[in-house]
C-alpha positions as CSV (number, residue, x, y, z in Angstrom):
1,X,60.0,-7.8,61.7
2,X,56.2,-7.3,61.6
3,X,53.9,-9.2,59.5
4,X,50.9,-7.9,59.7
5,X,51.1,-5.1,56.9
6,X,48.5,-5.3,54.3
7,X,48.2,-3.5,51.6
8,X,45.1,-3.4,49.2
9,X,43.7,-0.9,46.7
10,X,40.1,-0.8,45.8
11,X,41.0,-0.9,42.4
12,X,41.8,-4.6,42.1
13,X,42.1,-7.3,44.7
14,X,45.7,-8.9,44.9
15,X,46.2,-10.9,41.9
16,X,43.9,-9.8,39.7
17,X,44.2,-7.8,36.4
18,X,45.0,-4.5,36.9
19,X,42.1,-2.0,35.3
20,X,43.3,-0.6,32.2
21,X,42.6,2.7,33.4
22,X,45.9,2.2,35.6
23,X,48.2,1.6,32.5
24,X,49.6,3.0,28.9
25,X,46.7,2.1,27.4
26,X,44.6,3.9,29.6
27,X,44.6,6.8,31.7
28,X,48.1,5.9,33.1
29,X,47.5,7.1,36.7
30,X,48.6,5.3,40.0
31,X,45.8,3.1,41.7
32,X,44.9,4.0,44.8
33,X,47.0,2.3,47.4
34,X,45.5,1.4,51.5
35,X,48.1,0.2,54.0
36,X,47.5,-0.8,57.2
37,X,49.0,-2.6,60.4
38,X,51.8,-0.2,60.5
39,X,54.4,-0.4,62.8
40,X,53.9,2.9,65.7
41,X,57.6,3.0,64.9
42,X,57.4,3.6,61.6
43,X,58.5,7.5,60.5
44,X,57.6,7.0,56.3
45,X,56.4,5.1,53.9
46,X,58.0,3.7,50.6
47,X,56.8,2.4,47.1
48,X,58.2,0.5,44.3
49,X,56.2,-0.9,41.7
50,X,57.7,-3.0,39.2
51,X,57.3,-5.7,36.5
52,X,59.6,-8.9,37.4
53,X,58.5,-10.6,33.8
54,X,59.8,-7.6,31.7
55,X,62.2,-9.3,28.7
56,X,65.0,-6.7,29.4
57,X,64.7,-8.0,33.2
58,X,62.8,-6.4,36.4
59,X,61.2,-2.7,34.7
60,X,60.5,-0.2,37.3
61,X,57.7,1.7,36.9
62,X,57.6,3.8,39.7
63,X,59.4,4.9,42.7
64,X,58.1,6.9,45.5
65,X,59.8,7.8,49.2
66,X,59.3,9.7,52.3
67,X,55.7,9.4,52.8
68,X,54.7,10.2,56.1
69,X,52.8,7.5,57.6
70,X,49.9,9.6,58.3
71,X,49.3,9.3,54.5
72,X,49.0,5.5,54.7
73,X,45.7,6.3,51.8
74,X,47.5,6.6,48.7
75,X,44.9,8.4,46.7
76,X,44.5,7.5,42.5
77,X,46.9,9.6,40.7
78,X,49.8,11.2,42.4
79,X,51.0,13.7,40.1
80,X,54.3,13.1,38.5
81,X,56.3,15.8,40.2
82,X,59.6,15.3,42.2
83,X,58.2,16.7,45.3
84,X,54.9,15.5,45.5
85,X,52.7,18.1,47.8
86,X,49.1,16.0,48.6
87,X,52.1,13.3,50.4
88,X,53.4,16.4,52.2
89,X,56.4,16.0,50.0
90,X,57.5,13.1,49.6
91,X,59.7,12.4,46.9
92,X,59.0,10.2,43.2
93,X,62.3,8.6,41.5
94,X,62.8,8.1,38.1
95,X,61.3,5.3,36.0
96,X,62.7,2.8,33.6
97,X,60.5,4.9,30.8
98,X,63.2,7.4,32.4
99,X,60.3,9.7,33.7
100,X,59.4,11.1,36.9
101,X,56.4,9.1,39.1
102,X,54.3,7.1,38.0
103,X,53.8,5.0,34.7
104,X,51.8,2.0,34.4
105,X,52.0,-1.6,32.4
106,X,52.9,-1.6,29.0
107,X,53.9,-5.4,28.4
108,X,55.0,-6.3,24.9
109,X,53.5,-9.3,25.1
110,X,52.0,-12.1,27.6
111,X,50.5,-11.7,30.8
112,X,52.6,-9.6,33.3
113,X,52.6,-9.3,37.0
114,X,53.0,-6.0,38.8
115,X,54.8,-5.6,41.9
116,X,53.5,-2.7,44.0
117,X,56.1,-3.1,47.5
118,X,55.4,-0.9,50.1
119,X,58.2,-0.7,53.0
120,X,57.4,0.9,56.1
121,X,60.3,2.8,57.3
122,X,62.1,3.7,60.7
123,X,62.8,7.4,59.2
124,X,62.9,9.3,56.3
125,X,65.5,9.0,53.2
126,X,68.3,11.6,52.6
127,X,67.9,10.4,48.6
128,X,67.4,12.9,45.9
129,X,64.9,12.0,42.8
130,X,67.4,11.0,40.7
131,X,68.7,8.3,42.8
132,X,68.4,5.1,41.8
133,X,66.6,2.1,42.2
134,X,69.3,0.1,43.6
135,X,70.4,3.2,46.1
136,X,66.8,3.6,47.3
137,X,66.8,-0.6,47.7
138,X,69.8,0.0,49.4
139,X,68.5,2.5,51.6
140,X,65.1,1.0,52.3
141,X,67.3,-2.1,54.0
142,X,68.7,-0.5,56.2
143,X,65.8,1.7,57.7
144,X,63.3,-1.6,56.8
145,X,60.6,-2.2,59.6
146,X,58.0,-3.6,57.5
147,X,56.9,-5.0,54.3
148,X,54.2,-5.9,52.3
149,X,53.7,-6.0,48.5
150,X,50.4,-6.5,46.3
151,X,50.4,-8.1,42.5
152,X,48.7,-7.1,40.1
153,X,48.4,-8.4,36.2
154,X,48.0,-7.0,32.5
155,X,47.7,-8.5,29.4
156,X,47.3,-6.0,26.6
């Protein structure tokens, strides 16, 4: 499997906090994502962002397949629609805030860390938007090429 994909968002640098513009207690939109060193065999692109320190256990906060790779600029704020147009349709899952796209850290208490995985994929995924998590991991293993994940944190 390839290595080399990086992915980086000019919003924070891997590891740092997260700007509370990305989060409940801001604007709660998606930062904007940049992956590169993707495989030419790639066919799409897939996101899951979640927060491994949650007490309840891992909380996903947003799910998002089907991305052509063409779109490897993830612009600020994909709408929260199923079918999201400006990714030439690719399609958001449901949340553990049991909502469609996108919604950002909320911690309780403490400093959290935020995965955002990206998977570069040998073909799109025959998954509807209410699949869930564990059927789109599923998935995403089988059609895996690449990986890649950046961290971010957030301490309200």
């Amino acid at each position: 499997m390839n290595r080399d994909l990086i992915v980086t968002s000019n919003a924070f640098e891997d590891g740092d906090m997260i700007p509370q513009k990305y989060t409940k207690d801001g604007k709660d939109i998606s930062p904007p994502l940049t992956i590169k060193g993707i495989s030419t065999k790639g066919e799409s692109i897939a996101v899951i962002m979640d927060d491994p320190d949650a007490p309840v256990g891992t909380f996903t906060h947003w799910l998002i397949w089907n991305i052509p790779i063409g779109k490897n600029n993830i612009p600020e704020g994909v709408h929260q629609d199923k079918e999201v147009e400006t990714l030439n349709g690719a399609i958001q899952g449901l949340n553990d805030f049991g909502e469609i796209g996108y919604r950002g850290p909320a911690p309780p208490s403490g400093v959290h860390n935020y995965h955002f995985k990206v998977y570069i994929l040998d073909q799109k995924l025959d998954l509807t938007y209410d699949a869930t998590k564990n059927e789109l991991v599923e998935e995403v293993d089988k059609h895996m090429l690449q990986k890649s994940k950046l961290v971010a944190k957030y301490k309200r």
